[in-house]
Backbone of each chain as nested JSON, in Angstrom:
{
  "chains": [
    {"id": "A", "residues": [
      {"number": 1, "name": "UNK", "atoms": {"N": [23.181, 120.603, 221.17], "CA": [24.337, 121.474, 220.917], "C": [25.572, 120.634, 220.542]}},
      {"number": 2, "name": "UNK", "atoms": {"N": [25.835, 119.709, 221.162], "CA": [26.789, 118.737, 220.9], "C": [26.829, 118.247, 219.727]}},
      {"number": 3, "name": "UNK", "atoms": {"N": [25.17, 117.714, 219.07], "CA": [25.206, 117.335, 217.245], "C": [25.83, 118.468, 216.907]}},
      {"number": 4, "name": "UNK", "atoms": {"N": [24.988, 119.589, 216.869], "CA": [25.565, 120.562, 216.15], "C": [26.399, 120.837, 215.839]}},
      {"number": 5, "name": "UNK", "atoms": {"N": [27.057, 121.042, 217.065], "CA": [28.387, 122.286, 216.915], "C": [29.987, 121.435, 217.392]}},
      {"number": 6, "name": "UNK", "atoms": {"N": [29.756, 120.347, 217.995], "CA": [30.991, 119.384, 218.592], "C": [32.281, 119.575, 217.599]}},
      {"number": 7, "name": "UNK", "atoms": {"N": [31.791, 119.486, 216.404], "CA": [33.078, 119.422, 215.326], "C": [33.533, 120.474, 215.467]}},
      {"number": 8, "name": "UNK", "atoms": {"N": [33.081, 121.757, 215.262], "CA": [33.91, 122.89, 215.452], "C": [34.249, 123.592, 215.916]}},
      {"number": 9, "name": "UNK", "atoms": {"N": [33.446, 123.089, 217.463], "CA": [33.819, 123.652, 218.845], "C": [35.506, 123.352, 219.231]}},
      {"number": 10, "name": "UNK", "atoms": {"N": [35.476, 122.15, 218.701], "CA": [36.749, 120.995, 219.118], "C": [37.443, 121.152, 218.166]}},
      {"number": 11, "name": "UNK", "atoms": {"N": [37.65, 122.376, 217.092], "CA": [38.318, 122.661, 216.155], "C": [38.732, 123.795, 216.924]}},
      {"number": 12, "name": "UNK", "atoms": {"N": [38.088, 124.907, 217.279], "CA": [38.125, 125.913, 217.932], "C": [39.116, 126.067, 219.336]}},
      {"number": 13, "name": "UNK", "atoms": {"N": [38.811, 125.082, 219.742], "CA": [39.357, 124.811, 221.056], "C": [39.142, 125.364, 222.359]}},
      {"number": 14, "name": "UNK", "atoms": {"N": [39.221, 125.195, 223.201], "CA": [38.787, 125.771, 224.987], "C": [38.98, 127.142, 224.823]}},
      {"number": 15, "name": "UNK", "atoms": {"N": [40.397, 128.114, 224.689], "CA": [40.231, 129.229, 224.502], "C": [39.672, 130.247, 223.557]}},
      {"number": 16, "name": "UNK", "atoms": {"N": [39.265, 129.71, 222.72], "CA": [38.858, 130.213, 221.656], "C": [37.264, 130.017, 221.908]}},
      {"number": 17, "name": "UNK", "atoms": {"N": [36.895, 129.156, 222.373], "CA": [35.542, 128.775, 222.381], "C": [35.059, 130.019, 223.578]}},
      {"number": 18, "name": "UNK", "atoms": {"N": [35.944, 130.382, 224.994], "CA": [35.41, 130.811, 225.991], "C": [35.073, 132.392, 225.862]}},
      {"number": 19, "name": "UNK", "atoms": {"N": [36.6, 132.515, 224.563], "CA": [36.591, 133.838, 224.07], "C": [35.55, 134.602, 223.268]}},
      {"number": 20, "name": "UNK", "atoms": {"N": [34.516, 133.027, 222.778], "CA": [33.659, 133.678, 222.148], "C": [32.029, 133.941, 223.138]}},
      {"number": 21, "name": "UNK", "atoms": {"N": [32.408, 133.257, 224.047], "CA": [31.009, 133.377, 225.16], "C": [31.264, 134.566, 226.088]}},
      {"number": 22, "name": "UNK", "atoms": {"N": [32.539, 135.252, 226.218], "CA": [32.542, 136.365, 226.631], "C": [32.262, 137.381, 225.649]}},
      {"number": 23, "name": "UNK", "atoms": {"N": [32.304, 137.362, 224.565], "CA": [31.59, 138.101, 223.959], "C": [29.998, 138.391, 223.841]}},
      {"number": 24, "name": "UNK", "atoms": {"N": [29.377, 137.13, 223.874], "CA": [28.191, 136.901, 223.814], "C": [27.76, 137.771, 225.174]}},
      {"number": 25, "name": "UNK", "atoms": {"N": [28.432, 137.447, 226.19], "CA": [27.719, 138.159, 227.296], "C": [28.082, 139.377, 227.521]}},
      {"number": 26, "name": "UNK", "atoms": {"N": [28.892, 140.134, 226.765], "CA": [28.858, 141.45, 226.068], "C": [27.605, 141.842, 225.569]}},
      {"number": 27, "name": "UNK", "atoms": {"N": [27.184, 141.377, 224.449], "CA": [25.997, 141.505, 223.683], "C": [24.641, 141.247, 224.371]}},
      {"number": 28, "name": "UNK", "atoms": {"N": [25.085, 140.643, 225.336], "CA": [23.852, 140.39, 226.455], "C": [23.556, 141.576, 227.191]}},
      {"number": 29, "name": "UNK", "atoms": {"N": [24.193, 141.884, 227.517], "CA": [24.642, 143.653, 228.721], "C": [24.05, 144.265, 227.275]}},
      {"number": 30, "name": "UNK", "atoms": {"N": [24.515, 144.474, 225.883], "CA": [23.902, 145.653, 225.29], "C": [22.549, 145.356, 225.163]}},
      {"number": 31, "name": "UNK", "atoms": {"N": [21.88, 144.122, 225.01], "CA": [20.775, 143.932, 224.77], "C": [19.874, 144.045, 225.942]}},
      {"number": 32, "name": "UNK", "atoms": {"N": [20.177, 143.532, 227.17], "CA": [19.46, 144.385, 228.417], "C": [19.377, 145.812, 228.887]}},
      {"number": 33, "name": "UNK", "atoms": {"N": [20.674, 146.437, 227.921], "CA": [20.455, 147.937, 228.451], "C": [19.441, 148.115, 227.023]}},
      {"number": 34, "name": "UNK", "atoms": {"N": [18.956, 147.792, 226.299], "CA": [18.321, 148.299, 225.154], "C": [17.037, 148.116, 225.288]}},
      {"number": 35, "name": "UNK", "atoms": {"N": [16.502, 147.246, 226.193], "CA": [15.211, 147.023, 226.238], "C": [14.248, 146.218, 225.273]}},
      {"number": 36, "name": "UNK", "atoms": {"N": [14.91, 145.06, 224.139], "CA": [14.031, 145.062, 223.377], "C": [13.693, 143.677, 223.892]}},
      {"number": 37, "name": "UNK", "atoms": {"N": [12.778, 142.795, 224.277], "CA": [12.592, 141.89, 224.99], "C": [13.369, 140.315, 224.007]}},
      {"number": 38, "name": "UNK", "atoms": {"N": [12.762, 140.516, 222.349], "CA": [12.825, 139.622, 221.49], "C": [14.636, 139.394, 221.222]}},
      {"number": 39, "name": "UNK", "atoms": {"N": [15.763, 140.75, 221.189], "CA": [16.749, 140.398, 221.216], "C": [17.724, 140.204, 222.105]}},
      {"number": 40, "name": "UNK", "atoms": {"N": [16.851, 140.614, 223.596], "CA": [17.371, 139.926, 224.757], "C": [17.59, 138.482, 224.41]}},
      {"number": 41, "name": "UNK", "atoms": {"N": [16.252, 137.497, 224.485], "CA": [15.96, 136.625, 224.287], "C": [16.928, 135.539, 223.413]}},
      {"number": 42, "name": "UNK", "atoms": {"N": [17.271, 136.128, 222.306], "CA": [18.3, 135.667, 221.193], "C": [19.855, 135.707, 222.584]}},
      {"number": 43, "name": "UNK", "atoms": {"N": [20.286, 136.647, 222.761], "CA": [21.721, 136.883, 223.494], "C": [21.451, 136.021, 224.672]}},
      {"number": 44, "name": "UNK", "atoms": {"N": [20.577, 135.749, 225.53], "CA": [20.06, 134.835, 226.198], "C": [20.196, 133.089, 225.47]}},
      {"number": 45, "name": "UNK", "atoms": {"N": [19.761, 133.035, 224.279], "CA": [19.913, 131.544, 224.16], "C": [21.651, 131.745, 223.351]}},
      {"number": 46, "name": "UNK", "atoms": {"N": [22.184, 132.912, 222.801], "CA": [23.538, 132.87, 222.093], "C": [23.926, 132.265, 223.387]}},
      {"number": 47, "name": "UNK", "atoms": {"N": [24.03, 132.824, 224.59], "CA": [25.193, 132.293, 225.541], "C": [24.768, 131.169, 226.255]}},
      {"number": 48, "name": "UNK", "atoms": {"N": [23.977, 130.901, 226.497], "CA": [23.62, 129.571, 226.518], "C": [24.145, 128.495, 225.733]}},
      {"number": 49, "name": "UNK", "atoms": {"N": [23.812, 128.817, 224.83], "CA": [24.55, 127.518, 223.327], "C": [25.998, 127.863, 223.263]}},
      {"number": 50, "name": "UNK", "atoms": {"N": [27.035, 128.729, 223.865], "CA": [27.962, 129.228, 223.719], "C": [28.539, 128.098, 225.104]}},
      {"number": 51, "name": "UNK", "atoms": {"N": [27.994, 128.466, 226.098], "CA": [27.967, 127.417, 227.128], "C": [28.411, 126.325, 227.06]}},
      {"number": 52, "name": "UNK", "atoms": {"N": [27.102, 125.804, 226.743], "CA": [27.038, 124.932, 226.244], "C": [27.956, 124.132, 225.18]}},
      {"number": 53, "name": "UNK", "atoms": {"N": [28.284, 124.618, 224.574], "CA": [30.031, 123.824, 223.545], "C": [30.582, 124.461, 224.208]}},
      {"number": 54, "name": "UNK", "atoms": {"N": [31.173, 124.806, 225.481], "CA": [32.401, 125.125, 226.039], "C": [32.457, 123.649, 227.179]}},
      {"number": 55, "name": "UNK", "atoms": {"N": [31.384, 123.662, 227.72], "CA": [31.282, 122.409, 228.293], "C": [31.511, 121.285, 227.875]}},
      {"number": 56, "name": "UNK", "atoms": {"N": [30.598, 121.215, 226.036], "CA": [31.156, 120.5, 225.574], "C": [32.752, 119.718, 225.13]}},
      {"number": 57, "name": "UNK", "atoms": {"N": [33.517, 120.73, 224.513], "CA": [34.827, 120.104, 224.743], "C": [35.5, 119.823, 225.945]}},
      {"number": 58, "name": "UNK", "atoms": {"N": [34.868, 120.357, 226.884], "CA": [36.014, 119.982, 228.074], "C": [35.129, 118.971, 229.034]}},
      {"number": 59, "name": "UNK", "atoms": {"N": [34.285, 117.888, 228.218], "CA": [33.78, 116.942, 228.444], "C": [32.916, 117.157, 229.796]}},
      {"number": 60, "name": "UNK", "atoms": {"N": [32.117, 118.156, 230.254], "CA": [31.753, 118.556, 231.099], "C": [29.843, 118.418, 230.893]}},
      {"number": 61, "name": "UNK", "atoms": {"N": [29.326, 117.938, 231.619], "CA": [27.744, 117.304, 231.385], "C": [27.466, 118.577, 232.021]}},
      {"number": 62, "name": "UNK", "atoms": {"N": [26.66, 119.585, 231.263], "CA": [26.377, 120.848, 232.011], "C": [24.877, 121.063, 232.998]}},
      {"number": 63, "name": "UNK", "atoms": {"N": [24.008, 120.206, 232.073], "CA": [22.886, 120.202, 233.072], "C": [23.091, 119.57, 234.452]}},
      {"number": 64, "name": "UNK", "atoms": {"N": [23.892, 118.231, 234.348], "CA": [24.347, 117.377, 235.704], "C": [25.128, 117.886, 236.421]}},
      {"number": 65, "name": "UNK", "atoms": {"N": [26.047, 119.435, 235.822], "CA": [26.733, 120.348, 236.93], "C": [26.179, 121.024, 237.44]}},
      {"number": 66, "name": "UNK", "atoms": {"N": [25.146, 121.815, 237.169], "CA": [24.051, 122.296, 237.721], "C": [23.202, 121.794, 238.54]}},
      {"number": 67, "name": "UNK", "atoms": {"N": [22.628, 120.438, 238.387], "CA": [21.497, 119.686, 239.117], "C": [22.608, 119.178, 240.159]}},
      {"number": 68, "name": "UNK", "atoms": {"N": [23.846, 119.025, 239.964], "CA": [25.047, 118.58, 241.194], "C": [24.947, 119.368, 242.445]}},
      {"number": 69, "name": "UNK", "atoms": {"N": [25.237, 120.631, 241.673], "CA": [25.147, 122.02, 242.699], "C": [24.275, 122.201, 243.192]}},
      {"number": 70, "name": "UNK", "atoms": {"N": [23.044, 122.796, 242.261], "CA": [21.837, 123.544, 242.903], "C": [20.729, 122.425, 242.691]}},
      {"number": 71, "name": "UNK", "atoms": {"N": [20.883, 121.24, 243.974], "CA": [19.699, 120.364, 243.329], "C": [18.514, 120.773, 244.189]}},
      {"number": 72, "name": "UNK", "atoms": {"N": [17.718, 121.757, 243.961], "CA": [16.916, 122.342, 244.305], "C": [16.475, 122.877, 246.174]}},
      {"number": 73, "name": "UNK", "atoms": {"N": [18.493, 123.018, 246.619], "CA": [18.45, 123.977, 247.472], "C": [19.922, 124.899, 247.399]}},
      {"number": 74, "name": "UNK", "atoms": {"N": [19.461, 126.169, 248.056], "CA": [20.688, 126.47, 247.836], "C": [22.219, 126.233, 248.62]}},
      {"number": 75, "name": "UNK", "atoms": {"N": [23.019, 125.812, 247.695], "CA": [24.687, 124.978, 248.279], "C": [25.194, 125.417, 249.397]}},
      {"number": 76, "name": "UNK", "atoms": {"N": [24.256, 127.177, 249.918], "CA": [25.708, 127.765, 251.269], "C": [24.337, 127.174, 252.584]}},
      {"number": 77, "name": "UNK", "atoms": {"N": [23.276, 127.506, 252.383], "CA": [22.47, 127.411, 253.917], "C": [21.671, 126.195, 253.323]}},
      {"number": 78, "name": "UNK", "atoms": {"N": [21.543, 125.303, 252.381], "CA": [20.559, 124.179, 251.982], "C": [19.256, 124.625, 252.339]}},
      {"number": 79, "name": "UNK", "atoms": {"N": [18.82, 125.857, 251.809], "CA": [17.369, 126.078, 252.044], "C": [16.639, 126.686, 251.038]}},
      {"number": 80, "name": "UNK", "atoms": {"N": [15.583, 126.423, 251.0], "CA": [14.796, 126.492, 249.748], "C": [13.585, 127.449, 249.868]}},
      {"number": 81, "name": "UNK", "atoms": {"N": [13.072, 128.641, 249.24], "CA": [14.083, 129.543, 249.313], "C": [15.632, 129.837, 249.694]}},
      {"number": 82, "name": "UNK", "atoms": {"N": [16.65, 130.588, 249.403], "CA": [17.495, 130.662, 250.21], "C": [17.692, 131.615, 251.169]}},
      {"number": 83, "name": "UNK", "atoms": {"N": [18.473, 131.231, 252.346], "CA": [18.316, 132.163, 253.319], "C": [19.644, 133.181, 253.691]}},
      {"number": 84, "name": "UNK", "atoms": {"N": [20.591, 132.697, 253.196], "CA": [22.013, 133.29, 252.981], "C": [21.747, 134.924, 253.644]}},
      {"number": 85, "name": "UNK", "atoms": {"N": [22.339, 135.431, 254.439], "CA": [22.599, 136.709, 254.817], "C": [23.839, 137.352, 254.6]}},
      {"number": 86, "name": "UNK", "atoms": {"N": [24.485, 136.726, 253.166], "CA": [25.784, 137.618, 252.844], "C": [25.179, 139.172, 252.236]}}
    ]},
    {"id": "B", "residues": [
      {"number": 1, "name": "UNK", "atoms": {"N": [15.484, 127.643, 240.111], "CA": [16.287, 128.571, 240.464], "C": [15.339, 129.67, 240.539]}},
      {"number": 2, "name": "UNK", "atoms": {"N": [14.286, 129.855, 239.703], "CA": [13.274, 131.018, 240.415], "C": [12.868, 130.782, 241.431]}},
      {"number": 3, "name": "UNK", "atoms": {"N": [12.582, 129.576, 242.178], "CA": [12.022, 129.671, 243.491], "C": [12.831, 129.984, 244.823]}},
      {"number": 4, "name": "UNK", "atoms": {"N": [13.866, 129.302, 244.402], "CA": [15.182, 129.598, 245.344], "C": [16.008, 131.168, 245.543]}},
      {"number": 5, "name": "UNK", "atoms": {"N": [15.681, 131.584, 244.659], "CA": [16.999, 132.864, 244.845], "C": [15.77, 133.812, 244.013]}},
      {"number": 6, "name": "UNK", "atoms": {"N": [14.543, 134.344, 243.23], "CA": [14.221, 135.371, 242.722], "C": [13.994, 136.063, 243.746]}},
      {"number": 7, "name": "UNK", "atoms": {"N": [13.305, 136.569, 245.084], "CA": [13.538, 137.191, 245.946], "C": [14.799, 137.905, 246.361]}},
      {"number": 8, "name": "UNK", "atoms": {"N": [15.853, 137.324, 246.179], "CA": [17.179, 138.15, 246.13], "C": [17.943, 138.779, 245.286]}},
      {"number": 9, "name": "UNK", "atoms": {"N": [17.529, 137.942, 243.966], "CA": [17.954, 138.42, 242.85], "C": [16.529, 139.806, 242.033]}},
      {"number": 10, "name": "UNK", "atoms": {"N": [15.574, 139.772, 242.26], "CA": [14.82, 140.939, 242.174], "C": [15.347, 142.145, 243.336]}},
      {"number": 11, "name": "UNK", "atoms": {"N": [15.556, 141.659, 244.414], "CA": [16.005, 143.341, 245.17], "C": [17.833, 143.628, 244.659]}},
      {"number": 12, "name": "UNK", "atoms": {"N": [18.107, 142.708, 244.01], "CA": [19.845, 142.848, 243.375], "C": [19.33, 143.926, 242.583]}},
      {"number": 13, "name": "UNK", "atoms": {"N": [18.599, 143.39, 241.361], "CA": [18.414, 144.012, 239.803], "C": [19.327, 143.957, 238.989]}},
      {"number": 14, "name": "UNK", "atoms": {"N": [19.022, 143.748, 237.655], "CA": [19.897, 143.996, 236.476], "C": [21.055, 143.87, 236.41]}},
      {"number": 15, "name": "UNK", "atoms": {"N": [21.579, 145.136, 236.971], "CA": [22.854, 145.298, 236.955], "C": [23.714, 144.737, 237.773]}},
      {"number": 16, "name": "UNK", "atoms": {"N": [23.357, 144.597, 238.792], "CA": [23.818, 143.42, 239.822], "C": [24.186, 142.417, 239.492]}},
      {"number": 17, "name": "UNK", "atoms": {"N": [23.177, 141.806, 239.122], "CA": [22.998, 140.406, 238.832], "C": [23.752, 140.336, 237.808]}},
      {"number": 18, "name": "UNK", "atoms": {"N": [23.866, 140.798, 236.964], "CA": [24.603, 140.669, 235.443], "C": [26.576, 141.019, 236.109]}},
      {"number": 19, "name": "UNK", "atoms": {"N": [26.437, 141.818, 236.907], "CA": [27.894, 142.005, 236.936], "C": [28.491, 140.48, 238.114]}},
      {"number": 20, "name": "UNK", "atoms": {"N": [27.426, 139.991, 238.408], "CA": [27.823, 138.768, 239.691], "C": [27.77, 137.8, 238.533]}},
      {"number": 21, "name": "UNK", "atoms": {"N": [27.221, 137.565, 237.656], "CA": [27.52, 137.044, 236.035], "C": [28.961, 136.937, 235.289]}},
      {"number": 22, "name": "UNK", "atoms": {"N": [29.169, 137.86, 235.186], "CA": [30.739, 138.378, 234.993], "C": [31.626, 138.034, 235.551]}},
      {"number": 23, "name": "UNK", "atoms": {"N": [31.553, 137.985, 236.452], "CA": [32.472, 137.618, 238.015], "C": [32.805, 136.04, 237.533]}},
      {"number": 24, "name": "UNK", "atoms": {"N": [31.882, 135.694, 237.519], "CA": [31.358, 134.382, 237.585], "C": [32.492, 133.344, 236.123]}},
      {"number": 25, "name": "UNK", "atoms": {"N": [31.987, 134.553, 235.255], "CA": [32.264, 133.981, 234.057], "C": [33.892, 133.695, 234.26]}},
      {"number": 26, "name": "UNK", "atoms": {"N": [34.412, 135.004, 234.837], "CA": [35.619, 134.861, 234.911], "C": [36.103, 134.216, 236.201]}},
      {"number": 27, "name": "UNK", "atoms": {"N": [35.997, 133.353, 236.878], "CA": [36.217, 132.279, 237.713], "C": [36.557, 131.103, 236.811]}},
      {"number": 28, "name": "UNK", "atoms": {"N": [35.081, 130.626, 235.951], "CA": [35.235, 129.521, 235.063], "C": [36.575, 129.63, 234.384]}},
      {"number": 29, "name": "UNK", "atoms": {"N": [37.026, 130.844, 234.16], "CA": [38.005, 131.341, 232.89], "C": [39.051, 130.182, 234.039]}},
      {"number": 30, "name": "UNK", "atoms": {"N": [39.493, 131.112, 234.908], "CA": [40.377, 130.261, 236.024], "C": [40.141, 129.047, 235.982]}},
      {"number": 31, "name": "UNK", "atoms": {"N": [39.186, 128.563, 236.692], "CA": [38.922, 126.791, 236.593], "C": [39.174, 126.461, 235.667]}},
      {"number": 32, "name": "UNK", "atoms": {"N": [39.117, 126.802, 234.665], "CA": [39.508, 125.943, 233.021], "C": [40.819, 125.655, 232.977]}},
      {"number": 33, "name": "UNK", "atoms": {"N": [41.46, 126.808, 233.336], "CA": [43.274, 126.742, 233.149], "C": [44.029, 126.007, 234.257]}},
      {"number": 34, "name": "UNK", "atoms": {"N": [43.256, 125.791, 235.287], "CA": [43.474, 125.026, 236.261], "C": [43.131, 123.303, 236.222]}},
      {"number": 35, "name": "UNK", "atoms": {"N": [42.271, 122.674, 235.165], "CA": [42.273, 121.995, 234.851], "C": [41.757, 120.841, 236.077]}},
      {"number": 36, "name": "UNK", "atoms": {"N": [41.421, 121.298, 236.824], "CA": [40.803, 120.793, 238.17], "C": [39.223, 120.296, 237.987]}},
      {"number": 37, "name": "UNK", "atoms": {"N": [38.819, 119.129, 237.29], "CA": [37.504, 118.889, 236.65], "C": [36.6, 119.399, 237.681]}},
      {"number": 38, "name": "UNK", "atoms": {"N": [36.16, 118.899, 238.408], "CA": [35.342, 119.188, 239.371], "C": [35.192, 120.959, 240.014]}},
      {"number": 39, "name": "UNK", "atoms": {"N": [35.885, 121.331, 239.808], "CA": [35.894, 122.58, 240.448], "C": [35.382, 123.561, 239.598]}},
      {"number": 40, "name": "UNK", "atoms": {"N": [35.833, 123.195, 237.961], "CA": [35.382, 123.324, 236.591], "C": [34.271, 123.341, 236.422]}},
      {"number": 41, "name": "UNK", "atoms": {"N": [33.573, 121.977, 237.009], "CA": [31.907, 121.864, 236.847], "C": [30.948, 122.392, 237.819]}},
      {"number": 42, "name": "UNK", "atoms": {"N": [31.423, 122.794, 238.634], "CA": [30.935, 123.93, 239.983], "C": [31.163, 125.497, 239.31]}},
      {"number": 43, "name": "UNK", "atoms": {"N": [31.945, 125.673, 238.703], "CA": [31.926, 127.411, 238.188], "C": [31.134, 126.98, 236.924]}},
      {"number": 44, "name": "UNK", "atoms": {"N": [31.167, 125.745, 236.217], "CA": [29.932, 126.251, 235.019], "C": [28.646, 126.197, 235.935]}},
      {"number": 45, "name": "UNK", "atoms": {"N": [28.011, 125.292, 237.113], "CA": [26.866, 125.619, 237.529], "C": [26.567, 126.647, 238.036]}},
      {"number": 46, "name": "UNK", "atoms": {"N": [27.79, 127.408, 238.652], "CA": [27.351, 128.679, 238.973], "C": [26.906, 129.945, 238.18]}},
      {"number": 47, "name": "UNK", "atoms": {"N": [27.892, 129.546, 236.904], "CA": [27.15, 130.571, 235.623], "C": [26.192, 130.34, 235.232]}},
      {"number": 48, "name": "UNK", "atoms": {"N": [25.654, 129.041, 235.009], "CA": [24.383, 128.699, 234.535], "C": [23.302, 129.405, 235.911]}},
      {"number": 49, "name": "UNK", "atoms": {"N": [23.446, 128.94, 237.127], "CA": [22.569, 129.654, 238.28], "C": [22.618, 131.101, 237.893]}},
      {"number": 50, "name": "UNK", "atoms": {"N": [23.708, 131.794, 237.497], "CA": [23.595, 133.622, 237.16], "C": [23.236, 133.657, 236.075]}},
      {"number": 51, "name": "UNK", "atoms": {"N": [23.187, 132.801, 235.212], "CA": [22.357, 133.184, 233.843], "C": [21.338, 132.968, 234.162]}},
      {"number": 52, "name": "UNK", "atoms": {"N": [20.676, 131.88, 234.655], "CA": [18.912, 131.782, 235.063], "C": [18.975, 132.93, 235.627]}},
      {"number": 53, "name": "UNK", "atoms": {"N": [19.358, 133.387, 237.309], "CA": [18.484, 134.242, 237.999], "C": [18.094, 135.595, 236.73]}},
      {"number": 54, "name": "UNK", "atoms": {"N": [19.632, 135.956, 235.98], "CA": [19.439, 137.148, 235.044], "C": [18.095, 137.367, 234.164]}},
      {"number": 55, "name": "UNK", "atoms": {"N": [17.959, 135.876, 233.519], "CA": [16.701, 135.581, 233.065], "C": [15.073, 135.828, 233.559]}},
      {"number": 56, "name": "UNK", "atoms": {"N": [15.441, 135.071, 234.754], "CA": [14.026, 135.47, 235.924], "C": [13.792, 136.852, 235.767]}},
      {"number": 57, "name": "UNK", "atoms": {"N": [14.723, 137.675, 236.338], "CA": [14.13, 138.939, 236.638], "C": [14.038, 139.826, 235.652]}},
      {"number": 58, "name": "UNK", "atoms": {"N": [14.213, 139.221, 234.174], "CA": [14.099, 140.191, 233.377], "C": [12.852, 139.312, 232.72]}},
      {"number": 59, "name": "UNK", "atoms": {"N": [12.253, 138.345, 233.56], "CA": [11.207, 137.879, 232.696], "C": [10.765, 136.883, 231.368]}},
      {"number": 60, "name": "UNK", "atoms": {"N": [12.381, 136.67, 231.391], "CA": [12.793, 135.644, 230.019], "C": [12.546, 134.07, 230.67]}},
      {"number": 61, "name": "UNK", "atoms": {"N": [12.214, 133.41, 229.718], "CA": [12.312, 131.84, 230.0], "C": [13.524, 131.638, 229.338]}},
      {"number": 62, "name": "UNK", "atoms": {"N": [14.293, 131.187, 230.077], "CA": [15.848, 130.332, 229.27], "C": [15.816, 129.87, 228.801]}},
      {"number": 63, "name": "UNK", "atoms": {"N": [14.837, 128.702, 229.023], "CA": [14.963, 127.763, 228.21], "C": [14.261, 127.565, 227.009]}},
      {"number": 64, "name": "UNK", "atoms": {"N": [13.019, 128.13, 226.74], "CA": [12.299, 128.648, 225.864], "C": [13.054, 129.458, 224.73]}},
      {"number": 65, "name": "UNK", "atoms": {"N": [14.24, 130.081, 225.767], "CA": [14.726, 130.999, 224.422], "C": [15.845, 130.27, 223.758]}},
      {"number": 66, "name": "UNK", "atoms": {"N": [16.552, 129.27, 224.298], "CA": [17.121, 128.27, 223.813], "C": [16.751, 127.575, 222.34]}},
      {"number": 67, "name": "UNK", "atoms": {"N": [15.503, 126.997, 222.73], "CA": [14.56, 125.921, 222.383], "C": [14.249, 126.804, 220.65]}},
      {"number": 68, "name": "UNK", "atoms": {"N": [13.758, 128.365, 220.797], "CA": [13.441, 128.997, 220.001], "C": [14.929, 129.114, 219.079]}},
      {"number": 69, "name": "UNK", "atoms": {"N": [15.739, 129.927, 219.54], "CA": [16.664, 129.966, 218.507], "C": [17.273, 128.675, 217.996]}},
      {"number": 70, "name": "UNK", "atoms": {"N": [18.198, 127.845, 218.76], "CA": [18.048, 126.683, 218.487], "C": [17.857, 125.157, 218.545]}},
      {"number": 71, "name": "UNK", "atoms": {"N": [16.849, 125.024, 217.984], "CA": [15.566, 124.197, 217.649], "C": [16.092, 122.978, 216.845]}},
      {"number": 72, "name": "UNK", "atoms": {"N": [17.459, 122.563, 217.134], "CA": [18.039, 121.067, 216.474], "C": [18.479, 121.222, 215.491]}},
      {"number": 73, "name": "UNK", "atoms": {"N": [18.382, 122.67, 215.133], "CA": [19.228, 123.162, 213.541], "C": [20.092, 124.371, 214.09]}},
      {"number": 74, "name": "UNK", "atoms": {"N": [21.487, 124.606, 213.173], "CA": [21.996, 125.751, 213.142], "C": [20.902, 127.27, 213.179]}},
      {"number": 75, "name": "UNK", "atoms": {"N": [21.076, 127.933, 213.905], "CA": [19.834, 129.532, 212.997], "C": [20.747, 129.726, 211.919]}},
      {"number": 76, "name": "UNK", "atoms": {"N": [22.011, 129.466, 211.337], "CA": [22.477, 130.27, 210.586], "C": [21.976, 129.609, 208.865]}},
      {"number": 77, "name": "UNK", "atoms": {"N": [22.712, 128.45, 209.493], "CA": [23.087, 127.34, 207.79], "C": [21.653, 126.446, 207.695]}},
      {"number": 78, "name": "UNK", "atoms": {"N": [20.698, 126.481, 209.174], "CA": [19.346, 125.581, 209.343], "C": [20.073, 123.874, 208.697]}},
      {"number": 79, "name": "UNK", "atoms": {"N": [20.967, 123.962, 209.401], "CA": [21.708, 122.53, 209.129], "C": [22.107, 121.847, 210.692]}},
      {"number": 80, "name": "UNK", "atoms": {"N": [22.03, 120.92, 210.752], "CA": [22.618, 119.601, 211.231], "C": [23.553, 118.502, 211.211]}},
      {"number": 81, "name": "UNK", "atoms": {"N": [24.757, 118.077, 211.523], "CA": [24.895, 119.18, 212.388], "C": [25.466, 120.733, 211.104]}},
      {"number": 82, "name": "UNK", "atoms": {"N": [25.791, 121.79, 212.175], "CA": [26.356, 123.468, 211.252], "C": [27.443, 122.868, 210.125]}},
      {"number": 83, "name": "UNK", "atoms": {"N": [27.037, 123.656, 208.812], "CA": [27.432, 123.788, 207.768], "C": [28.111, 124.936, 207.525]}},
      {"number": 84, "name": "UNK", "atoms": {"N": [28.177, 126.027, 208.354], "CA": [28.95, 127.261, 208.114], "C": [30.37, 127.027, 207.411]}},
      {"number": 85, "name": "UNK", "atoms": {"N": [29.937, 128.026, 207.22], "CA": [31.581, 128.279, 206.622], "C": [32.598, 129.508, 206.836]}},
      {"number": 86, "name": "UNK", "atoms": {"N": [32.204, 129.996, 208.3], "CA": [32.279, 131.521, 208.51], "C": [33.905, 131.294, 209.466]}}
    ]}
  ]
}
């Protein structure tokens, strides 16, 4: 994502970039209420890659924020399953 | 993240899960403007954790659907890096 899109993410800039991944997950909500599995799938990787260059400009390693957090327990009770009773 | 949380996130469902998504998204919005790196990279792992579970229970591979749309090329311009002009 970074080859890709870095130049014009970073043209775009942080708000502009975030403005467009809230959209995406707009289109995500219509595509789960629609049922069609194949254009779920698409709105699923749009916001992902949308993510993804948002992280990008704001120099943020997104898989290593994730594997930071959830390194395969969960962050409130460290248990795997989780056991959380909120 | 399916092993950890699909049990909770299947008795959530859909709509749940997608609106704890939302939530989510708009936290990051905050952390961004706050400019607080670290705290930044904890609300993108947490969106990324609500985009997987969303995924799980609707049966999607994330990353698969990533991988499919895009595959080291733009989907739009099938360029490297994007050639758009939009």
């Amino acid at each position: 994502m970074r080859r890709l899109y870095f130049h014009r993410d970073s043209e775009r800039g942080v708000k502009g970039t975030y403005d467009w991944l809230a959209e995406e997950l707009e289109e995500l909500k219509e595509a789960l209420e629609g049922k069609d599995k194949e254009a779920t799938e698409k709105e699923f990787a749009d916001v992902i890659a949308w993510l993804a260059s948002l992280a990008n400009i704001t120099g943020i390693n997104l898989e290593k924020a994730a594997i930071d957090k959830y390194n395969g327990k969960c962050p409130k009770c460290h248990q795997s399953p989780c056991q959380c009773t909120f």
